[in-house]
C-alpha positions as CSV (number, residue, x, y, z in Angstrom):
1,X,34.1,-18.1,-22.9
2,X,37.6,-16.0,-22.5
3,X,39.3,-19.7,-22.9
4,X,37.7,-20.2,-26.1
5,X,38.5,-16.9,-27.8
6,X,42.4,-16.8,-26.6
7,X,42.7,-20.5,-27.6
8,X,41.1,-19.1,-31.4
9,X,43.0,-16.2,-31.6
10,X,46.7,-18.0,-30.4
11,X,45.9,-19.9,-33.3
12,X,45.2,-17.3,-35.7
13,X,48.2,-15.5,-38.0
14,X,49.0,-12.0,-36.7
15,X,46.5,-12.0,-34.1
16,X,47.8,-8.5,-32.6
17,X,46.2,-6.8,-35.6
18,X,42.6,-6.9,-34.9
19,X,42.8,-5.1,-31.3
20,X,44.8,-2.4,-32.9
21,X,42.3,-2.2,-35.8
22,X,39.6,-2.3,-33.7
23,X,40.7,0.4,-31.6
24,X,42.0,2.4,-34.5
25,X,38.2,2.7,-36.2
26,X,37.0,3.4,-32.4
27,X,39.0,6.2,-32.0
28,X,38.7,7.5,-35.8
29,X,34.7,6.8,-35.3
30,X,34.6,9.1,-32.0
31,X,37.4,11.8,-33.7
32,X,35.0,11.8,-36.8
33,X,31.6,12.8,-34.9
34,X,33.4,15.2,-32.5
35,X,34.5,17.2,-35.7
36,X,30.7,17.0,-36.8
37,X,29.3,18.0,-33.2
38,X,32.1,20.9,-33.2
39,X,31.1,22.0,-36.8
40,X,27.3,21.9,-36.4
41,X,24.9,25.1,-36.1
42,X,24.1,26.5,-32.6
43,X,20.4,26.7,-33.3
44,X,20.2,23.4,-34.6
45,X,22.0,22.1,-30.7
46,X,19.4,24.0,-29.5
47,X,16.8,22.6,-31.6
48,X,17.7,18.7,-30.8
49,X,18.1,19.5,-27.0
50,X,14.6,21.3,-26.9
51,X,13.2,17.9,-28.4
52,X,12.2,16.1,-25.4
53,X,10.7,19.3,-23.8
54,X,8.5,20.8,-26.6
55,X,4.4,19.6,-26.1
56,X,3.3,18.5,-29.5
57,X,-0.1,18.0,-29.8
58,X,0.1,15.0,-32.0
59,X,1.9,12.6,-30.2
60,X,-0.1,13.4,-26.7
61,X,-3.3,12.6,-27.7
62,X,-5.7,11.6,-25.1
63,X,-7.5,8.9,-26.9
């Protein structure tokens, strides 16, 4: 599989632009929803954390 995609991409004009893209939207991606995470309310963190903790009644039923 590895043979077939370095055989495409030695073919390919300027092939050494789509790693550095790639990893270019990867780290703006990850920079992006850090700032978010950082600039989000406390009680809402607390909120989303409690989610998998709180008992609601409707989605234990015993039927």
């Amino acid at each position: 599989m590895y043979k077939f995609i370095k055989t495409y991409t030695e073919q390919m004009h300027a092939a050494t632009i789509y790693p550095l893209f790639s990893l270019l939207v990867f780290f703006i991606f990850f920079i992006v929803l850090l700032y978010f995470v950082k600039k989000m309310d406390k009680t809402t963190i607390t909120e989303i954390s409690n989610i998998p903790l709180d008992l609601d009644e409707t989605t234990t039923t015993g039927n």
